[in-house]
C-alpha positions in Angstrom: 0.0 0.0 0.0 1.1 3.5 -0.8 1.7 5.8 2.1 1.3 3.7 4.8 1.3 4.7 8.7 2.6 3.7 11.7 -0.9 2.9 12.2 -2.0 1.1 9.6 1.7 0.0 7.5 -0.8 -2.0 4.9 -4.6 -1.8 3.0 -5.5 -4.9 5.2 -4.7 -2.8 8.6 -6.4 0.1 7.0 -9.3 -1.9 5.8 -9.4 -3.5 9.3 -10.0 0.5 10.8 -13.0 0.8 8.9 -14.3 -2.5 8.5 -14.5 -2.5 12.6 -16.2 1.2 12.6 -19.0 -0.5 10.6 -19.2 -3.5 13.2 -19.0 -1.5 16.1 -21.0 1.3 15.3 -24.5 -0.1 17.0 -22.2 -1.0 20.0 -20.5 1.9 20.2 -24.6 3.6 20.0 -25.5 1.3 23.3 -22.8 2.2 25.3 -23.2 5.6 24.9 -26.7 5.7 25.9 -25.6 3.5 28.8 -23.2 5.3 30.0 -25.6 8.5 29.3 -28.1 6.8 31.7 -25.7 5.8 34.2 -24.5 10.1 35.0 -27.9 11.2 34.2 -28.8 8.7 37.3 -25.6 9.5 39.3 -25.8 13.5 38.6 -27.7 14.5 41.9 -24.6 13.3 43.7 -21.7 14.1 41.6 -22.9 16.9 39.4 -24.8 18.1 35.9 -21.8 18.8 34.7 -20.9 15.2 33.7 -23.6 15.7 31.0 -21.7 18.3 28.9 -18.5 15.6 28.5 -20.8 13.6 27.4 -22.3 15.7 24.9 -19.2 16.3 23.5 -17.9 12.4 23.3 -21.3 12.1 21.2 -20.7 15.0 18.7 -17.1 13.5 19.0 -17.7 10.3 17.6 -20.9 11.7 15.3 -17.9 13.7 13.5 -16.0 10.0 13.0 -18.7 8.8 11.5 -18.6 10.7 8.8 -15.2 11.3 8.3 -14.1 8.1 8.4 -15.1 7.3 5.2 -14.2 9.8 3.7 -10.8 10.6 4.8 -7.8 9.4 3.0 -6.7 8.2 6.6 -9.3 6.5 8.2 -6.8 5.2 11.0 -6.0 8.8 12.3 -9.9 9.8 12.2 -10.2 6.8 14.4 -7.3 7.2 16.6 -7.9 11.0 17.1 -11.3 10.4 18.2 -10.2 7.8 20.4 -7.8 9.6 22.4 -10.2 12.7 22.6 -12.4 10.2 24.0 -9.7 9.3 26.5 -9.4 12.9 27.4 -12.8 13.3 27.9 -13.4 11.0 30.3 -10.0 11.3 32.3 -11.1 15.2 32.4 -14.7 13.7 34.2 -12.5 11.5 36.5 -9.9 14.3 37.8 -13.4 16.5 38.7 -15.1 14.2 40.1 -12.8 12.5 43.0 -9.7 11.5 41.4 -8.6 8.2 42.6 -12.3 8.2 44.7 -14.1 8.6 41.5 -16.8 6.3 40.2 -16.0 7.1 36.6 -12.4 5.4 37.2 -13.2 2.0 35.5 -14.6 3.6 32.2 -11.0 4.9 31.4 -10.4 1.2 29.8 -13.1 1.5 27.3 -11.8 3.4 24.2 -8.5 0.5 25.2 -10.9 -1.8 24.2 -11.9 -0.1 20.9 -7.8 0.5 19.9 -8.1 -3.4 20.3 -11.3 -4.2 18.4 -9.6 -1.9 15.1 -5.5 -1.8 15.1 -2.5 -4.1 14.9 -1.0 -5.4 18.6 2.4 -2.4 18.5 -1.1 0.1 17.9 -2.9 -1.7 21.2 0.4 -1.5 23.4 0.7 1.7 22.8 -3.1 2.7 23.7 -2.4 0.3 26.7 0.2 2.2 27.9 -1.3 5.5 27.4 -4.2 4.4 29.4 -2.0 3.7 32.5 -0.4 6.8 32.4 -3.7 8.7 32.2 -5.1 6.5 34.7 -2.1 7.4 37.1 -2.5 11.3 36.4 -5.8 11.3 37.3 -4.9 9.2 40.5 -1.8 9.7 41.7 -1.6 13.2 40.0 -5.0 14.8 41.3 -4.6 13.2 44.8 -1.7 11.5 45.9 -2.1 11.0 49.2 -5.7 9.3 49.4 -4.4 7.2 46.1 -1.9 5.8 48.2 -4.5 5.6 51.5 -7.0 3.6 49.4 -5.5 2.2 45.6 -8.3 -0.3 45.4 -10.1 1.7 42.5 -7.0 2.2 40.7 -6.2 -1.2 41.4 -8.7 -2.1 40.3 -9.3 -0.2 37.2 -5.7 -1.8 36.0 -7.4 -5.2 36.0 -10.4 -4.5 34.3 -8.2 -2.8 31.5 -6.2 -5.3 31.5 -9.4 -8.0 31.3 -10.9 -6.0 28.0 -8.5 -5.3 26.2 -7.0 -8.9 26.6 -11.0 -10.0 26.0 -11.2 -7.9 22.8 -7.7 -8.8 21.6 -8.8 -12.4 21.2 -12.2 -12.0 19.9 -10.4 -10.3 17.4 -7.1 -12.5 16.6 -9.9 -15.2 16.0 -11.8 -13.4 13.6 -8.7 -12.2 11.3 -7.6 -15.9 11.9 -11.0 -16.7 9.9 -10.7 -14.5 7.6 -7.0 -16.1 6.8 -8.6 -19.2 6.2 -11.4 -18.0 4.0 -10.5 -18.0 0.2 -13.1 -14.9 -1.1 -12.2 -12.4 -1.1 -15.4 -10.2 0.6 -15.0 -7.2 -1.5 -14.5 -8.5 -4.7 -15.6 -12.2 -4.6 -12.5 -12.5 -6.1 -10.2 -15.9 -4.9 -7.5 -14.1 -1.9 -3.8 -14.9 -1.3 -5.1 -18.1 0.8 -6.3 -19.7 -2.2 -3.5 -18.5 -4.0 -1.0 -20.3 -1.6 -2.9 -23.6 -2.1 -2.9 -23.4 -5.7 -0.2 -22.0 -7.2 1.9 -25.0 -4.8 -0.2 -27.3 -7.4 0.7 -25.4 -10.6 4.1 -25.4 -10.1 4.4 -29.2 -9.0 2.7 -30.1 -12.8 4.8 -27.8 -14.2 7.9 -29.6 -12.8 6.6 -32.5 -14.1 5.6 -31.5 -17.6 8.7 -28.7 -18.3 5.5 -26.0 -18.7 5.8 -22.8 -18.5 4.1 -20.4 -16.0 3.4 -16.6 -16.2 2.6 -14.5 -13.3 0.7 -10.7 -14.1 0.9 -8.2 -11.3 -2.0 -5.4 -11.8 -1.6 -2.6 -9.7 -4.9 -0.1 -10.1 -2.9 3.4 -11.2 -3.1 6.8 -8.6 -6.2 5.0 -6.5 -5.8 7.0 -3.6 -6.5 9.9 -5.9 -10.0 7.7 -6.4 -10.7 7.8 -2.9 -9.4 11.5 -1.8 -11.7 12.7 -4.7 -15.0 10.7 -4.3 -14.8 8.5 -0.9 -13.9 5.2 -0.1 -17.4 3.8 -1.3 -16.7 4.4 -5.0 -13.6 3.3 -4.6 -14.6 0.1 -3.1 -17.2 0.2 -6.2 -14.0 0.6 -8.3 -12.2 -2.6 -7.5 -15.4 -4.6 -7.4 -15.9 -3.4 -11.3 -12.3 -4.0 -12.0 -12.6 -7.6 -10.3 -15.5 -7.5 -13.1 -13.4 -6.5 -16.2 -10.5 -9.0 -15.3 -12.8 -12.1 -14.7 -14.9 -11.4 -17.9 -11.8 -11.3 -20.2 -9.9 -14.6 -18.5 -10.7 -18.0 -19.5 -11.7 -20.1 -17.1 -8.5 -21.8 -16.3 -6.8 -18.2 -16.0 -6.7 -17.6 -12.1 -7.0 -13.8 -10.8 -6.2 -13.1 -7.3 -6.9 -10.6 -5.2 -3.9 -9.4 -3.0 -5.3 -6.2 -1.4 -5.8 -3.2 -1.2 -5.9 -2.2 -5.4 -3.6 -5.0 -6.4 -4.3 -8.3 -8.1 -2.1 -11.0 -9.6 -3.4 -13.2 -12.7 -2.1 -16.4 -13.0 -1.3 -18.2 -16.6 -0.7 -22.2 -16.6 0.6 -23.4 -19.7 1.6 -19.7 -20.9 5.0 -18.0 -21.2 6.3 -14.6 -21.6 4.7 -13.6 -25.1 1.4 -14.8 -24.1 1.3 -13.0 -20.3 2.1 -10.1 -22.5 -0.7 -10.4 -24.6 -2.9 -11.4 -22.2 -2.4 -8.2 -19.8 -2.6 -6.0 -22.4 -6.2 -7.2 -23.8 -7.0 -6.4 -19.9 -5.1 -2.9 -19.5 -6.9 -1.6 -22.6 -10.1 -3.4 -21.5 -9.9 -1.9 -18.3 -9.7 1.5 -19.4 -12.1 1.4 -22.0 -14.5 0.2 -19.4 -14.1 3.6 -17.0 -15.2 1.7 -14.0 -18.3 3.1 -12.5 -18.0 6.0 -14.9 -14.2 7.0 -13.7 -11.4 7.5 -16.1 -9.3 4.7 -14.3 -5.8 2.7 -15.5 -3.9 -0.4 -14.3 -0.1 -1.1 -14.8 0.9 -4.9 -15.5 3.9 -6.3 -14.6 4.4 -9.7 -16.3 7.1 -12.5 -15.2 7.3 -16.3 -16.7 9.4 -19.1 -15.7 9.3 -23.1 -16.7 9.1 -26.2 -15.7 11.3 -26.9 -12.4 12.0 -22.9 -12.5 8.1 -22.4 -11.4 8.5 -20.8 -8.0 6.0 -17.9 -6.7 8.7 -15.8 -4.8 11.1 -15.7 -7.9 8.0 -15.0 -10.0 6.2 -12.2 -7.9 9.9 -10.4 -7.8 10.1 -10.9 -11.1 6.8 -9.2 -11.9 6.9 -6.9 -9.4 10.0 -5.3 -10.4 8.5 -5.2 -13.9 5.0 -3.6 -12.5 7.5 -0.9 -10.9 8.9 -0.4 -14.3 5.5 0.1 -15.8 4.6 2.5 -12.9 8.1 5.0 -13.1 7.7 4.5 -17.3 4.2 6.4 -17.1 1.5 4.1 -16.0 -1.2 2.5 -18.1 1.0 0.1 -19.9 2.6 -3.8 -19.5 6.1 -4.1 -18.7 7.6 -7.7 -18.9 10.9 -8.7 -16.4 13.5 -9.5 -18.9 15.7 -12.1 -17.2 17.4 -14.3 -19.7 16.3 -17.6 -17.6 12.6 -16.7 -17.8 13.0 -16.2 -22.1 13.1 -20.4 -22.2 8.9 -20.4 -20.9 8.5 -18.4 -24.4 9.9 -21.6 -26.5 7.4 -24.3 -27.2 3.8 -23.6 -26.6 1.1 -22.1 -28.5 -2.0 -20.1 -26.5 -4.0 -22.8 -28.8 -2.9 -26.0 -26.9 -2.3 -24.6 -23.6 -5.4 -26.1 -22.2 -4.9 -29.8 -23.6 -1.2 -29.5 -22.4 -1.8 -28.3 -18.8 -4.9 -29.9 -17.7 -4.4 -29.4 -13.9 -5.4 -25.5 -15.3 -9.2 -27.2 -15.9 -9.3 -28.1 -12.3 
């Protein structure tokens, strides 16, 4: 992914921020009313005031919900509004008894939402903010009746501790499920799980047989510029026509791949160099002569073969990744082929017209 955070280094991190604003949102809705409930109850004894924090942690997160989708960085949105959040209600604890104060606990609960959106390094850091908030409010407002009583901060520790370790696994789980599916939920598109499993198959025939294999990368040209300019819907609108163009114009024993984020890989069994060529050009010039969902949009194509016993994905995707780097620095909008001298021998051999009779692991 292009211009990656500390946040969110990769699309899937990224996608993981907004994908968990969507899960969370009618959970995020309850709490807030409960919590609204709970210091509208409490406010004879500890004050009205508690209501205008929590006015603004609702127009807070009211503001995230629309800009999340459409910022360019969802993941600072989200991380801004989570730490204003933080502020809020360490603000509420400080004025309303410190290390005494009922509100102590709640300071683990935007903890738990860093841990239900962002990568572990992201969650040990909100961790770790947390404590030091917890012991400003503490051992900062109030020193001496911390130390006299610790029990609530002693507490408070724990049930951090508890949720975000709770929400940490809930969510490990899920993104180990979602390693282990092979669709791709955007696109319907086959992911890099199937991938694996496949392309382990393809190159064990093509050992066997001295076939030829070619590998096109497709990178979707300037797509953040598709997103800055008209939201992360259309752009998910984008891929999902582009997962369209490529399918449409494949044979059925040509794989395409999803990778993330705007990149996809095409697979050719029984194909070499000449032929990946071909083949990603009658999809670059498909592609923009489609204008997904009315947008003037481009792929590059980077295009790597190998054969028989010199079938191996790494060598492959480096090979066509460099070449899809190439296409990207030469302009865009074109195919650019790697140009080792050991993946020329695929070319030699094999006609587009036979492929499928002399690679029929491809019909699978």
């Amino acid at each position: 992914m292009k211009g990656g955070s500390w946040l969110c280094p990769t699309e899937l991190d990224r996608g993981r921020v907004v994908d968990a604003s969507d899960r969370v949102h009618t959970i995020r809705r309850v709490g807030t009313l409960s919590v609204g409930l709970a210091l509208l109850a409490s406010a004879p004894w500890i004050g009205w005031w508690t209501l205008g924090l929590l006015t603004a942690s609702m127009l807070n997160f009211a503001n995230v919900e629309r800009r999340i989708r459409i910022s360019p960085r969802p993941e600072i949105v989200s991380a801004c509004a989570i730490v204003i959040t933080l502020g809020l209600i360490s603000v509420g604890v400080a004025l309303s008894g410190g290390p005494r104060s009922p509100a102590l606990p709640w300071m683990a609960l935007p903890a738990g939402m860093v841990a239900a959106r962002f990568r572990p390094q992201v969650v040990i850091a909100a961790l770790a903010l947390t404590v030091v908030a917890m012991l400003a409010v503490t051992l900062g407002v109030n020193l001496d009746s911390t130390l006299e009583y610790p029990v609530y901060l002693i507490a408070s520790l724990a049930l951090l501790s508890g949720i975000v370790s709770i929400v940490w696994a809930l969510q490990s789980a899920e993104l180990h499920h979602r390693d282990e599916a092979i669709l791709d939920p955007l696109t319907g598109l086959l992911n890099r799980h199937a991938l694996v499993r496949r392309f382990a198959e393809i190159s064990q025939q093509a050992a066997l047989t001295g076939q030829p294999v070619c590998m096109v990368l497709c990178d979707v040209d300037t797509f953040k510029k598709v997103n800055d300019e008209h939201g992360h819907e259309r752009g998910d609108a984008v891929l999902r026509d582009i997962a369209y163009e490529l399918r449409k114009r494949l044979r059925s024993f040509e794989l395409v791949y999803r990778l993330g984020g705007e990149e996809f890989l095409v697979v050719l069994p029984g194909v070499g160099r000449q032929g990946g060529e071909a083949t990603a050009e009658r999809l670059r010039a498909g592609i923009e002569d489609a204008r997904p969902t009315g947008i003037p949009v481009t792929v590059s194509f980077g295009v790597s073969a190998a054969g028989g016993t010199g079938v191996d994905y790494d060598e492959l995707f480096r090979a066509a990744d460099g070449a899809l780097y190439a296409a990207k620095r030469s302009g865009r909008n074109r195919v650019v082929a790697a140009v080792d001298p050991l993946l020329e021998s695929a070319d030699h051999g094999w006609r587009r017209d036979t492929e499928a009779e002399a690679f029929p692991l491809a019909h699978t």
